[in-house]
Structures are given as C-alpha cells and as structure tokens.
PDB file of N, CA, C and O in Angstrom:
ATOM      1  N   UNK A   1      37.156  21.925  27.218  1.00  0.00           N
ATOM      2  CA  UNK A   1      37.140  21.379  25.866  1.00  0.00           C
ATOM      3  C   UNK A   1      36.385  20.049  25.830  1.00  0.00           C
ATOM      4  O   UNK A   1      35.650  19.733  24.895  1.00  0.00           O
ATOM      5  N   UNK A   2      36.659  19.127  27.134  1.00  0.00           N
ATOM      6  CA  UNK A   2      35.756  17.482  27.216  1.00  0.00           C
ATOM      7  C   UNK A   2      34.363  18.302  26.957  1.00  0.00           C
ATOM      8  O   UNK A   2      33.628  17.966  26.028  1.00  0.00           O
ATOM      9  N   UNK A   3      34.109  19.146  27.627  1.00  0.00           N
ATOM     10  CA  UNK A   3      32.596  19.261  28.134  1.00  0.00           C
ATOM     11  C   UNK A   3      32.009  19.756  27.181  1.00  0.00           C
ATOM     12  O   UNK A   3      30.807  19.515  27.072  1.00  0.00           O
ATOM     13  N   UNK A   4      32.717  20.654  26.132  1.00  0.00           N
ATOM     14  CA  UNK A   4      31.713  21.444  24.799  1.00  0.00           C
ATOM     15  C   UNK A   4      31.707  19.780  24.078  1.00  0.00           C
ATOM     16  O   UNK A   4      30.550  19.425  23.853  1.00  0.00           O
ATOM     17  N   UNK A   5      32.481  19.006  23.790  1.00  0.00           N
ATOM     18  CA  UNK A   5      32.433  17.411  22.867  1.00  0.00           C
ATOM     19  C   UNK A   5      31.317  16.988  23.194  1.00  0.00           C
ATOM     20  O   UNK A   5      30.483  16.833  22.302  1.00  0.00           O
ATOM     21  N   UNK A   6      30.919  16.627  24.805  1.00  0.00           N
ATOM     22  CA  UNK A   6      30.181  16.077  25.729  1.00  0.00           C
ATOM     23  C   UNK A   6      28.923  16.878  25.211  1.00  0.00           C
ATOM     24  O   UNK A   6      27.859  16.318  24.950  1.00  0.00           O
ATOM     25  N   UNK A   7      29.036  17.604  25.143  1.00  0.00           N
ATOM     26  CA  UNK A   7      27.792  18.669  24.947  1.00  0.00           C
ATOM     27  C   UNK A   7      27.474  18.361  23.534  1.00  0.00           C
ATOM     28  O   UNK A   7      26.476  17.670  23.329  1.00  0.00           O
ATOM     29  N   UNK A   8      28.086  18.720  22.665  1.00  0.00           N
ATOM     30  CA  UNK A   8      27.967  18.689  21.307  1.00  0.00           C
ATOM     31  C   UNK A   8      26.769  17.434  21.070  1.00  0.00           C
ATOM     32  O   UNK A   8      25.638  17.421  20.586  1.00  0.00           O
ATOM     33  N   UNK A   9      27.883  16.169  21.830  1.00  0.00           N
ATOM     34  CA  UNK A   9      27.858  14.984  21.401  1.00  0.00           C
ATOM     35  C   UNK A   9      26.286  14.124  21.553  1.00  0.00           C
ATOM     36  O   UNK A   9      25.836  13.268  20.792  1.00  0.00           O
ATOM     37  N   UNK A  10      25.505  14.845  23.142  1.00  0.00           N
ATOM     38  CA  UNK A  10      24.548  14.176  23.897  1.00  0.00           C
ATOM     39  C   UNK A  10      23.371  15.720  24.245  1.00  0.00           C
ATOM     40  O   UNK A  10      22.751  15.858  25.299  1.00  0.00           O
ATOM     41  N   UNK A  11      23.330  16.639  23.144  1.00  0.00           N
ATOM     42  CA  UNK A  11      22.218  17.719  22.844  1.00  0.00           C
ATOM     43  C   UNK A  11      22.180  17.943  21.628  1.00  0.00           C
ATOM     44  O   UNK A  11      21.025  17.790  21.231  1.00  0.00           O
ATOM     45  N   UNK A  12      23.163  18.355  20.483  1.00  0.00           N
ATOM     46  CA  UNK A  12      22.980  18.869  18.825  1.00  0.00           C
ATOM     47  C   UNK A  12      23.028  17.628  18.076  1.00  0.00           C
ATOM     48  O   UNK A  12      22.581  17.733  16.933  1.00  0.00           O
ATOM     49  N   UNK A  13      23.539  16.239  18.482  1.00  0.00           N
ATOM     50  CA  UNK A  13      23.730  15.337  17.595  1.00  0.00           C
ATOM     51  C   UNK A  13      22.584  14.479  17.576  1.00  0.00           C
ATOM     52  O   UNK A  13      22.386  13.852  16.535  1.00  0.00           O
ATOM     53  N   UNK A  14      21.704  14.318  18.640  1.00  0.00           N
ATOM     54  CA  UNK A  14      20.436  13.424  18.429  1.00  0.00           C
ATOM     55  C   UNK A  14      19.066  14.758  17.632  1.00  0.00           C
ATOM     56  O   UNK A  14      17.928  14.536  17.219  1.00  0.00           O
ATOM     57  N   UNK A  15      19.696  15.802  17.688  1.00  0.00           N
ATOM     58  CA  UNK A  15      18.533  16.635  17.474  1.00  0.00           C
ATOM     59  C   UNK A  15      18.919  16.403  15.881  1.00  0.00           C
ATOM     60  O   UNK A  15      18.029  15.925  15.177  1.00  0.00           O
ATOM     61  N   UNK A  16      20.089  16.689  15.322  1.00  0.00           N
ATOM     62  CA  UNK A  16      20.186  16.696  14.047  1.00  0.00           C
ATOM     63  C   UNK A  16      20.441  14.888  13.301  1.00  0.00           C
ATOM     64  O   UNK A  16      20.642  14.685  12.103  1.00  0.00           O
ATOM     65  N   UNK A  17      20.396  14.274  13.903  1.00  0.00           N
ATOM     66  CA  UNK A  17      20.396  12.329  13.488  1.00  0.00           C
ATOM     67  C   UNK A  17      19.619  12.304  12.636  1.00  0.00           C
ATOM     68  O   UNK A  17      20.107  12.002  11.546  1.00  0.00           O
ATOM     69  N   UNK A  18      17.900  12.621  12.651  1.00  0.00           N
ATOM     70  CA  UNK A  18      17.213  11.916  11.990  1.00  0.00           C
ATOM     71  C   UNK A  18      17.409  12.214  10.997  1.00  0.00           C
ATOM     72  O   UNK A  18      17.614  11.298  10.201  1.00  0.00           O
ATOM     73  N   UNK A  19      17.470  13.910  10.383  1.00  0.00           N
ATOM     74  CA  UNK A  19      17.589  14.617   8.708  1.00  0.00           C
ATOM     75  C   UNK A  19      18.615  14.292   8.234  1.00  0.00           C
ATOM     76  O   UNK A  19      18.668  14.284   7.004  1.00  0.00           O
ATOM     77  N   UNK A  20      20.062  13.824   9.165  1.00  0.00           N
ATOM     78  CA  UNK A  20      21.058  12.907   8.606  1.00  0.00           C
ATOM     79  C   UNK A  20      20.830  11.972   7.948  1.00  0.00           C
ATOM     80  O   UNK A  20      21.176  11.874   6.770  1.00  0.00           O
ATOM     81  N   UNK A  21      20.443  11.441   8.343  1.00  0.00           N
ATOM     82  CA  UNK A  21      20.122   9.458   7.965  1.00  0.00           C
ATOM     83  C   UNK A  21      18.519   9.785   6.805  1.00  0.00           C
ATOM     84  O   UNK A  21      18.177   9.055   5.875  1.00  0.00           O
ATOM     85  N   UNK A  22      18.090  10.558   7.081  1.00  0.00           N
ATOM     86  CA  UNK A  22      16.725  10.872   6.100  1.00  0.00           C
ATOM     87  C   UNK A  22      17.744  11.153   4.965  1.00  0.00           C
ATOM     88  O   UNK A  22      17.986  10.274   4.137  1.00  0.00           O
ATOM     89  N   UNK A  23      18.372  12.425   4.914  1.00  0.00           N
ATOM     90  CA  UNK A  23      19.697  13.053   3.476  1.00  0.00           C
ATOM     91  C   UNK A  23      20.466  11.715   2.952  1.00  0.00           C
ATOM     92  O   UNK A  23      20.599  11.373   1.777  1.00  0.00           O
ATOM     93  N   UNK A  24      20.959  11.012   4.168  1.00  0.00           N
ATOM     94  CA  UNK A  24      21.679   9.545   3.360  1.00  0.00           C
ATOM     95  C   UNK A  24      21.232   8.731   2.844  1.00  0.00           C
ATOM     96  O   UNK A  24      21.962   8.102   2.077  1.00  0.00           O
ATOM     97  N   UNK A  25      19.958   8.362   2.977  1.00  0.00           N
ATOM     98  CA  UNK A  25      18.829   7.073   2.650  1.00  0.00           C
ATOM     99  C   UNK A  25      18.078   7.546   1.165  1.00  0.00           C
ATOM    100  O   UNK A  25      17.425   6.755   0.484  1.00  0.00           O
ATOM    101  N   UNK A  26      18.348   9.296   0.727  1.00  0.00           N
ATOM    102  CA  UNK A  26      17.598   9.874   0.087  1.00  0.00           C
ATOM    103  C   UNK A  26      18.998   9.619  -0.888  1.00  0.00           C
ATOM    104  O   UNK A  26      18.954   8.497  -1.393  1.00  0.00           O
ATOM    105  N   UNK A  27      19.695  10.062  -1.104  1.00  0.00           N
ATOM    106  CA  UNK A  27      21.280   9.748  -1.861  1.00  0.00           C
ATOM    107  C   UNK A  27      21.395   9.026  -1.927  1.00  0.00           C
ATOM    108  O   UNK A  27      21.677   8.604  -3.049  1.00  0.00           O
ATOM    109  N   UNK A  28      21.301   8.083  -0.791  1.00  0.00           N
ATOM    110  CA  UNK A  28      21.859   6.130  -1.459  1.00  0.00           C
ATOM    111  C   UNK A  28      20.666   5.317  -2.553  1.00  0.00           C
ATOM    112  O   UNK A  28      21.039   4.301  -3.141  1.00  0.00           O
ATOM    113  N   UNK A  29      19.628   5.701  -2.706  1.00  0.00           N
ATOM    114  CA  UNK A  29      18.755   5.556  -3.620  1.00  0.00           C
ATOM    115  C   UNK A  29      18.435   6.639  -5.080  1.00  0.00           C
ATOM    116  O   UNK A  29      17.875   6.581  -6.175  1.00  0.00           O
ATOM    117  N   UNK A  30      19.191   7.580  -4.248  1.00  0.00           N
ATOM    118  CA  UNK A  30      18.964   8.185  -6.267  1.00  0.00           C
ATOM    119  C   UNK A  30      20.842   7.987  -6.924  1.00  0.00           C
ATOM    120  O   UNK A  30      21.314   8.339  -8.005  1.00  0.00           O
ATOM    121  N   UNK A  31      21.478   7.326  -5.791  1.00  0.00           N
ATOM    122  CA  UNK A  31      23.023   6.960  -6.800  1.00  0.00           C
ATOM    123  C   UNK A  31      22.295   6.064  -7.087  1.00  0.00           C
ATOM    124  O   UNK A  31      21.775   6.272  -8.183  1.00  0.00           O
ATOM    125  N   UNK A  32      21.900   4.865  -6.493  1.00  0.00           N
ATOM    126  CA  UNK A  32      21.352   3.291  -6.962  1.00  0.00           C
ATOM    127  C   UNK A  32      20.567   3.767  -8.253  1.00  0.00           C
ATOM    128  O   UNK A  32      20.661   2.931  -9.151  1.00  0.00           O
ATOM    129  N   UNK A  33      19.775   4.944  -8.611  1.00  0.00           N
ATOM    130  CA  UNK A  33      18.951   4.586  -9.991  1.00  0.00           C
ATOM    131  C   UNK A  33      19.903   5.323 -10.808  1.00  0.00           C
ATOM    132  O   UNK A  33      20.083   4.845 -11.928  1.00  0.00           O
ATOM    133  N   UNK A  34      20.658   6.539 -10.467  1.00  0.00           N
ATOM    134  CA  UNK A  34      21.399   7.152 -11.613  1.00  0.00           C
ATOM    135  C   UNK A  34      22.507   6.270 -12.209  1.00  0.00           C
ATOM    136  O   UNK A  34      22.815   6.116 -13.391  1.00  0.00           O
ATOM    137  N   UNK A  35      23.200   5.557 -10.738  1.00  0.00           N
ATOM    138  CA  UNK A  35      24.422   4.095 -11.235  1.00  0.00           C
ATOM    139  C   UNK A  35      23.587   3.189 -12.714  1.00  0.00           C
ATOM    140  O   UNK A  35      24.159   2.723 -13.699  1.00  0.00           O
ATOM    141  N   UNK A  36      22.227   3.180 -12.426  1.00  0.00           N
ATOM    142  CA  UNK A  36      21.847   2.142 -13.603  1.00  0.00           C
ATOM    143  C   UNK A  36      20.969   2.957 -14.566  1.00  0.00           C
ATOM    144  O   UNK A  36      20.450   2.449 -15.560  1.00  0.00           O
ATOM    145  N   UNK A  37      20.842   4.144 -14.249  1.00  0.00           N
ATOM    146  CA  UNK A  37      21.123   5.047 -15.935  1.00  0.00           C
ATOM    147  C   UNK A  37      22.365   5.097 -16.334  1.00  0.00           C
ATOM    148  O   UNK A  37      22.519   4.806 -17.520  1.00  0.00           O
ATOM    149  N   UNK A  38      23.201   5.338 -15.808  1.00  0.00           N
ATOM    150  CA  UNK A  38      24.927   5.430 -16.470  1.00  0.00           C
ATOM    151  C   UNK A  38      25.092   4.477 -16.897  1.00  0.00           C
ATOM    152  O   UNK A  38      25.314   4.630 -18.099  1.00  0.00           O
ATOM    153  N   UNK A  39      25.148   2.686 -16.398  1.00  0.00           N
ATOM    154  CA  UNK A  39      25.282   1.680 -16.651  1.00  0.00           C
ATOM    155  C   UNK A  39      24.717   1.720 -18.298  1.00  0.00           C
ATOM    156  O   UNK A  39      25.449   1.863 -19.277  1.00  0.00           O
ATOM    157  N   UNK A  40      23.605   1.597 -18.315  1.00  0.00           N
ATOM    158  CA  UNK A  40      22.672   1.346 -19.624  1.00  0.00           C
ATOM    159  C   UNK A  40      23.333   2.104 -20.858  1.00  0.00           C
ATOM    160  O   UNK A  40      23.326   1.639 -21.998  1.00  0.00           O
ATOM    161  N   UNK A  41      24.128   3.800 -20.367  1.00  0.00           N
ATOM    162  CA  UNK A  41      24.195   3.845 -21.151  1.00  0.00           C
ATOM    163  C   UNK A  41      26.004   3.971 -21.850  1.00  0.00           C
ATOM    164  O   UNK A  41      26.367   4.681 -22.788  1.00  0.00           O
ATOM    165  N   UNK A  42      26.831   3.051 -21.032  1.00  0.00           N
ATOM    166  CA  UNK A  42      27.493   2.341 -20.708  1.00  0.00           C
ATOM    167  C   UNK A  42      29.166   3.040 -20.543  1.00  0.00           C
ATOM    168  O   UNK A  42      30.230   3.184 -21.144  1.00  0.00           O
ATOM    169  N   UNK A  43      28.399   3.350 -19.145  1.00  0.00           N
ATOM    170  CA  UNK A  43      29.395   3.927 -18.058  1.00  0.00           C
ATOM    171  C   UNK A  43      29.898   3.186 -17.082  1.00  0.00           C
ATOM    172  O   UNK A  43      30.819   3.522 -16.338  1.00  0.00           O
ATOM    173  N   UNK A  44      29.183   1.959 -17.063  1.00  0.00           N
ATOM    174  CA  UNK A  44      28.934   0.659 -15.846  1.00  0.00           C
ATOM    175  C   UNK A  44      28.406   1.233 -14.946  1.00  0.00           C
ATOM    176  O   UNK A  44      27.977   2.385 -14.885  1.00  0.00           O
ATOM    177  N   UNK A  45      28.432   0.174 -13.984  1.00  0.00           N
ATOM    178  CA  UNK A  45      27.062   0.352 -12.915  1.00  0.00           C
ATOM    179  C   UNK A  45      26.097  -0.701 -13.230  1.00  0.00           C
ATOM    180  O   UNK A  45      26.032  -1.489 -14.173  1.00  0.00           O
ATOM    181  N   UNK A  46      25.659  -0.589 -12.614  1.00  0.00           N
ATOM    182  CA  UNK A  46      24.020  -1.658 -11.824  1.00  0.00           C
ATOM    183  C   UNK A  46      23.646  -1.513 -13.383  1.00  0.00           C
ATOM    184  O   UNK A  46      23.749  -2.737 -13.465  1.00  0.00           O
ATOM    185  N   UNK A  47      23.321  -1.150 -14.635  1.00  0.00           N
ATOM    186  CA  UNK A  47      22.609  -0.895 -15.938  1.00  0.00           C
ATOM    187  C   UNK A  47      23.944  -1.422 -16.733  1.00  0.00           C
ATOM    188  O   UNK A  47      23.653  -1.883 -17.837  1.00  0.00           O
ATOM    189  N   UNK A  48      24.811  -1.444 -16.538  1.00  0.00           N
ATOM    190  CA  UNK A  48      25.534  -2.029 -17.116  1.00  0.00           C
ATOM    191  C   UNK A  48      25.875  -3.833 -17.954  1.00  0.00           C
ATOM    192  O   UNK A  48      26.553  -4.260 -18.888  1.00  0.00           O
ATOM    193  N   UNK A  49      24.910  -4.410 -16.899  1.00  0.00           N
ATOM    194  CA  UNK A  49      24.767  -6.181 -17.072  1.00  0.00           C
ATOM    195  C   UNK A  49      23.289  -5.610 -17.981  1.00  0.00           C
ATOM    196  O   UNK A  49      22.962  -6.211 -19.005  1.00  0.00           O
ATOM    197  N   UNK A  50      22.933  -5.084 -17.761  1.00  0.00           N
ATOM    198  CA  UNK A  50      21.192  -4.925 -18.111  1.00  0.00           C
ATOM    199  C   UNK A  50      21.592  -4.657 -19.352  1.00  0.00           C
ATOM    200  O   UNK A  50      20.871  -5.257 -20.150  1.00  0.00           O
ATOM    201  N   UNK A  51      22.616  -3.873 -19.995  1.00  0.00           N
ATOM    202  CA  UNK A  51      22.652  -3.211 -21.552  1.00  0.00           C
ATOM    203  C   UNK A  51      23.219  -4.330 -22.114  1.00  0.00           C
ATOM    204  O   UNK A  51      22.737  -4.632 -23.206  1.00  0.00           O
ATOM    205  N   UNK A  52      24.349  -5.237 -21.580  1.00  0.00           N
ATOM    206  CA  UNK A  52      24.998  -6.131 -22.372  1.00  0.00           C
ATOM    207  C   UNK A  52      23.720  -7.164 -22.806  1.00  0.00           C
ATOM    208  O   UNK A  52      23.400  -7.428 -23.964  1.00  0.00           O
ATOM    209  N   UNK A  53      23.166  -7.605 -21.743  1.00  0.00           N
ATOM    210  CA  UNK A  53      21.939  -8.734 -22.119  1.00  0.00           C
ATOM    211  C   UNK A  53      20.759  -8.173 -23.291  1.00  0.00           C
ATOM    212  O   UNK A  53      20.268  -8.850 -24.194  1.00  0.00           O
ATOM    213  N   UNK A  54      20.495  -6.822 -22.991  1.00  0.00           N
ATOM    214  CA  UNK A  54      19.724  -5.720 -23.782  1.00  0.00           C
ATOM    215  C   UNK A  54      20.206  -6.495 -25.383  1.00  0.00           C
ATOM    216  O   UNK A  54      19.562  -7.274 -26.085  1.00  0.00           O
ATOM    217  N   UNK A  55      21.733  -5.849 -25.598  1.00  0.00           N
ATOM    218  CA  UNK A  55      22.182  -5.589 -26.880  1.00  0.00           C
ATOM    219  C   UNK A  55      22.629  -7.299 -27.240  1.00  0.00           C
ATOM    220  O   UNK A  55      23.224  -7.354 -28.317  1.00  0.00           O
ATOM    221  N   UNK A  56      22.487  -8.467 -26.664  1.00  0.00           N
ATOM    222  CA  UNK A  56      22.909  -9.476 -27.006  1.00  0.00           C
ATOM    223  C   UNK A  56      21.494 -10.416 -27.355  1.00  0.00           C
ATOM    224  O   UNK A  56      21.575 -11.468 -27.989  1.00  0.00           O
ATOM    225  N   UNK A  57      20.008  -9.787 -26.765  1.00  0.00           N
ATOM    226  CA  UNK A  57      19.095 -10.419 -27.003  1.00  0.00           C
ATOM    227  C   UNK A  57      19.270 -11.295 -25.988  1.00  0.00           C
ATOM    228  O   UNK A  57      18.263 -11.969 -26.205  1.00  0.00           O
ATOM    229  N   UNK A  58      19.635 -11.668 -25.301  1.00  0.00           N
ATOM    230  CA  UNK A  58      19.002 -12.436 -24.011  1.00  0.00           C
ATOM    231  C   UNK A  58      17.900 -11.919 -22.986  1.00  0.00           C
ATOM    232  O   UNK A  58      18.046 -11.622 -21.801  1.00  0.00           O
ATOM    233  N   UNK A  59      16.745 -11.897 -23.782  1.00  0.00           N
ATOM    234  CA  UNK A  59      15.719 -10.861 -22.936  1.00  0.00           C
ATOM    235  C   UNK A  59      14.790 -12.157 -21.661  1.00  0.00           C
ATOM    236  O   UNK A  59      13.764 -11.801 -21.081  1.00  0.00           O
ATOM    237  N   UNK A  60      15.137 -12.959 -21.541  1.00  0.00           N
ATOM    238  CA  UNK A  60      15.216 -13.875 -20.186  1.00  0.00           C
ATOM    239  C   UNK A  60      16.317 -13.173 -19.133  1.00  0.00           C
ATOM    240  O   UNK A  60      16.104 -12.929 -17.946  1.00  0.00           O
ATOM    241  N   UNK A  61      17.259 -12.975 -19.705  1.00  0.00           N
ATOM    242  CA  UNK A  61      18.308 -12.321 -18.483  1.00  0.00           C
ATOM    243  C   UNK A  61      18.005 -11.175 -18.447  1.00  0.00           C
ATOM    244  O   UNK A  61      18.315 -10.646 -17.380  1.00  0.00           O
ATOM    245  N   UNK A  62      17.349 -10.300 -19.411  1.00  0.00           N
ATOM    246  CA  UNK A  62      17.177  -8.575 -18.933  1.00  0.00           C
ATOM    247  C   UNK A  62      15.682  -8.903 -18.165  1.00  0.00           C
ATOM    248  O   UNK A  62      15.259  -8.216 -17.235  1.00  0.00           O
ATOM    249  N   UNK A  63      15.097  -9.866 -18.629  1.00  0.00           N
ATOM    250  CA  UNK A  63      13.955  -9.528 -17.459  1.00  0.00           C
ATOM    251  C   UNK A  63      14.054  -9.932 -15.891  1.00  0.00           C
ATOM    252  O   UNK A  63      13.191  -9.681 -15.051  1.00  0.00           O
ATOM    253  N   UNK A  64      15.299 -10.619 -15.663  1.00  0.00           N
ATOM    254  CA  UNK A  64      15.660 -10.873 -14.362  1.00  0.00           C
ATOM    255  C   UNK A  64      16.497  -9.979 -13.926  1.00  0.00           C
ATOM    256  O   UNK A  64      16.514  -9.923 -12.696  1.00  0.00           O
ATOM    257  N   UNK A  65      17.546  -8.902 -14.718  1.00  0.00           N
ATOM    258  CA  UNK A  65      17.875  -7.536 -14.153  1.00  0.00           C
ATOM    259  C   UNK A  65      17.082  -6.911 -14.212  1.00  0.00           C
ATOM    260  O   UNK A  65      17.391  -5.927 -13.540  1.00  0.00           O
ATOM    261  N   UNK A  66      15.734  -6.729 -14.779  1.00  0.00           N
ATOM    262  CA  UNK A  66      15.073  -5.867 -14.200  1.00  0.00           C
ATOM    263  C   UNK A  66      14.316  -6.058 -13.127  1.00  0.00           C
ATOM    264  O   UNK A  66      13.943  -5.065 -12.502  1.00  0.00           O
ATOM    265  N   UNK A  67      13.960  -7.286 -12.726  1.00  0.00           N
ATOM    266  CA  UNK A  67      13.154  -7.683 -11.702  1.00  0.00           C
ATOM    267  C   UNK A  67      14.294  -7.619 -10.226  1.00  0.00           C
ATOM    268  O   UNK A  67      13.845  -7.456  -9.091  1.00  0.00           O
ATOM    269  N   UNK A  68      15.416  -7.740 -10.444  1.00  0.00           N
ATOM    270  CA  UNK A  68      16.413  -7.442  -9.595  1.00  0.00           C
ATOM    271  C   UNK A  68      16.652  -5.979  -9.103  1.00  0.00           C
ATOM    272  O   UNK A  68      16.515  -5.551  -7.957  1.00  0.00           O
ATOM    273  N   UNK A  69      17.003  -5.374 -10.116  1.00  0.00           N
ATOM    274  CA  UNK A  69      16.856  -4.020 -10.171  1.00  0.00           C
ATOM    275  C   UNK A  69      15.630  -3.516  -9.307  1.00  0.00           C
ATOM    276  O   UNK A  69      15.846  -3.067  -8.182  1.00  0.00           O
ATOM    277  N   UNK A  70      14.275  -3.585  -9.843  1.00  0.00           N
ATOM    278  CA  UNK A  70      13.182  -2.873  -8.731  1.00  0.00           C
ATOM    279  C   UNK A  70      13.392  -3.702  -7.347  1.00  0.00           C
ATOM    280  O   UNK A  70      13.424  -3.095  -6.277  1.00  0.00           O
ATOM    281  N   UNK A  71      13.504  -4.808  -7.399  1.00  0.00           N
ATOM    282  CA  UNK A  71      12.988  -5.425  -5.636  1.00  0.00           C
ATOM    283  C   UNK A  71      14.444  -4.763  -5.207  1.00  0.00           C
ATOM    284  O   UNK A  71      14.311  -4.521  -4.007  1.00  0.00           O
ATOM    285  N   UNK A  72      16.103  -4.253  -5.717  1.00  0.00           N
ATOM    286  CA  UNK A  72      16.564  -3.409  -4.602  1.00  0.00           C
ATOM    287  C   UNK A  72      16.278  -2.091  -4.371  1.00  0.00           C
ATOM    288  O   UNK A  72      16.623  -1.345  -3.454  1.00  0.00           O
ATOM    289  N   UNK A  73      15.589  -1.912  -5.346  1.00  0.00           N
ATOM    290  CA  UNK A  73      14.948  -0.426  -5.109  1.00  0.00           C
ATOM    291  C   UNK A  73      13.818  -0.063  -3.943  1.00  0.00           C
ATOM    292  O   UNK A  73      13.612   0.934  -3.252  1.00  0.00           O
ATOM    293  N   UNK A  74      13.245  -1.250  -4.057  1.00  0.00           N
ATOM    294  CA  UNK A  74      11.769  -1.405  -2.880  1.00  0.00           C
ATOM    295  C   UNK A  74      12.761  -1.456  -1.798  1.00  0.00           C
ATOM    296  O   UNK A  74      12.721  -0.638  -0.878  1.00  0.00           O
ATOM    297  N   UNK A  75      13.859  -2.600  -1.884  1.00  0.00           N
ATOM    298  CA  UNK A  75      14.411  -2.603  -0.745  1.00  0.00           C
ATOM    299  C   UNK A  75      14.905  -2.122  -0.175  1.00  0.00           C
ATOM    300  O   UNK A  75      14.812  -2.291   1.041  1.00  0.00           O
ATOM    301  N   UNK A  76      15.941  -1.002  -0.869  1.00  0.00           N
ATOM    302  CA  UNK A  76      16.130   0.230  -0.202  1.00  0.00           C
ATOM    303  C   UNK A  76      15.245   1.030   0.758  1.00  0.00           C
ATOM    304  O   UNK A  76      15.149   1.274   1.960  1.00  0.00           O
ATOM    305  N   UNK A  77      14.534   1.365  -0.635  1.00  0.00           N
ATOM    306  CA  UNK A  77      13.333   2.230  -0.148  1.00  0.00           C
ATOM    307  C   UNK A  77      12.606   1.774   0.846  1.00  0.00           C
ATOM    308  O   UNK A  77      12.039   2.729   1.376  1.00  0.00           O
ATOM    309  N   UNK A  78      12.395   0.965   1.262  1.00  0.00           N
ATOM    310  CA  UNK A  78      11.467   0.126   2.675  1.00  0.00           C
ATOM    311  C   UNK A  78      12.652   0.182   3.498  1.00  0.00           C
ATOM    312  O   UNK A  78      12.355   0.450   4.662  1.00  0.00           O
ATOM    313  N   UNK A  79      14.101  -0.003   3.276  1.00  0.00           N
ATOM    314  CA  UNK A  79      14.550  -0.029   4.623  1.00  0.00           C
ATOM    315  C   UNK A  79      14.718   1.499   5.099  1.00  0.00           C
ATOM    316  O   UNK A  79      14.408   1.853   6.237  1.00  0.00           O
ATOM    317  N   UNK A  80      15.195   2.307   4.201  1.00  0.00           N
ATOM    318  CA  UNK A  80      15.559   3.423   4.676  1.00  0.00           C
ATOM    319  C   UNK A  80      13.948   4.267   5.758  1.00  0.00           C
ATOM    320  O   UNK A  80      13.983   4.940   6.788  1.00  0.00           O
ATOM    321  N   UNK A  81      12.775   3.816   4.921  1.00  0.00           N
ATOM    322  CA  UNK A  81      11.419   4.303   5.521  1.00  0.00           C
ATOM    323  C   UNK A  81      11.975   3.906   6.633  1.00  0.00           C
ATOM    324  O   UNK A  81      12.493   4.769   7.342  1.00  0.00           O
ATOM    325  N   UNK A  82      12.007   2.319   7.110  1.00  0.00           N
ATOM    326  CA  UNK A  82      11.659   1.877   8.657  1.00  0.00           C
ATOM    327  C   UNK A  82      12.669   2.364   9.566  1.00  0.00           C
ATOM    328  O   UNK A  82      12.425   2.490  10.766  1.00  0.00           O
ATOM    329  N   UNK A  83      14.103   2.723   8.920  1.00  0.00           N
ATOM    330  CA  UNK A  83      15.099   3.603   9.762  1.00  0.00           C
ATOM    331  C   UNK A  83      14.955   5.232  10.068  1.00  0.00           C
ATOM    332  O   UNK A  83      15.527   5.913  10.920  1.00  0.00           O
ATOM    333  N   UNK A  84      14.179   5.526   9.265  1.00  0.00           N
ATOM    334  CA  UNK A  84      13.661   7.028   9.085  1.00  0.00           C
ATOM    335  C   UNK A  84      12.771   7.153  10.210  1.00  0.00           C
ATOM    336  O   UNK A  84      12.744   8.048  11.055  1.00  0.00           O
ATOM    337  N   UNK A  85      11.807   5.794  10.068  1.00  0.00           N
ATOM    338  CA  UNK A  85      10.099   5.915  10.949  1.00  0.00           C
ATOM    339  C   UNK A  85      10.474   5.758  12.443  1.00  0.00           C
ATOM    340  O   UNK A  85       9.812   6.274  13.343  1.00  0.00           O
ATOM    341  N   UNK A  86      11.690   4.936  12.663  1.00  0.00           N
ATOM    342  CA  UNK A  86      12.415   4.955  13.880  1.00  0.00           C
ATOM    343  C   UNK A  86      13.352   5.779  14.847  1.00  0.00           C
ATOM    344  O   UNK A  86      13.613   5.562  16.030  1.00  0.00           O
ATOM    345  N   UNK A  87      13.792   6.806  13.993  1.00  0.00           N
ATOM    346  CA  UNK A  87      14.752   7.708  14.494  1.00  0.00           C
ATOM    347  C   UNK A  87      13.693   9.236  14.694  1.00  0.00           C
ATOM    348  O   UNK A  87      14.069  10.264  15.258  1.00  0.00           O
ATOM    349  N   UNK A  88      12.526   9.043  14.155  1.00  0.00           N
ATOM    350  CA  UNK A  88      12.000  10.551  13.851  1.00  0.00           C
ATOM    351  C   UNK A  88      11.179  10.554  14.936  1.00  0.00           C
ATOM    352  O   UNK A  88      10.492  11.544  15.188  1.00  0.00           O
TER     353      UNK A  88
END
C-alpha cells in the first residue's frame, strides 16, 4: 500500500502538475473578472466598489477601480504565465 502512494506520488503526479496549475491559474482569473461582473451588477465582488462610485458620480474613484482592476488582471495573468512557463 506505501509503495502504490510512493508510486502514485513520484511518477502520475509530476506528469499531471503542470495542466493542474495551468486549470487553476485559468479559473482564478475568469472568477476574478466574473466576481466584477456580478459586483457591477450588484451581487458584490471586486465590481461592487466600482458600481457604488459609478452610481454616486465619483468618476476620479471609478477611474482608479478601474485602473486597479486591469493591473490585477495583468497580474494575475503574468504570474500564472511565469508559473505555467516553469512547470511545463
């Protein structure tokens, strides 16, 4: 029973790692944009600060959630690449 774990653990698990972490990096960035479609349209979430400033006219503060908003999106998206470009 050690030895099928052992086995499992150090032959099927590095073969299947990378499309893991590729499937998670691919999900943790489309919750991050759907969280701030729901938000906006006010479910909360990441779009949620963005609709209140939206509907209050503080368009100085919606242009800094939105500028917030894309650079974590890049940032995602750039980290998950360089963890992807590393494991593959």
């Amino acid at each position: 029973m050690l030895r099928d774990g052992i086995a499992v653990l150090f032959s099927i698990l590095p073969q299947i790692w990378p499309n893991v972490l590729s499937h998670f990096f691919y999900r943790f960035e489309v919750a991050i944009r759907t969280s701030l479609i729901l938000g906006f349209i006010g479910a909360g979430g990441i779009g949620q600060l963005l609709f209140n400033h939206f509907q209050t006219f503080q368009y100085k503060s919606v242009a800094m959630d939105i500028f917030v908003i894309i650079v974590l999106v890049v940032l995602v998206d750039f980290v998950g690449g360089k963890i992807r470009e590393r494991t593959i």
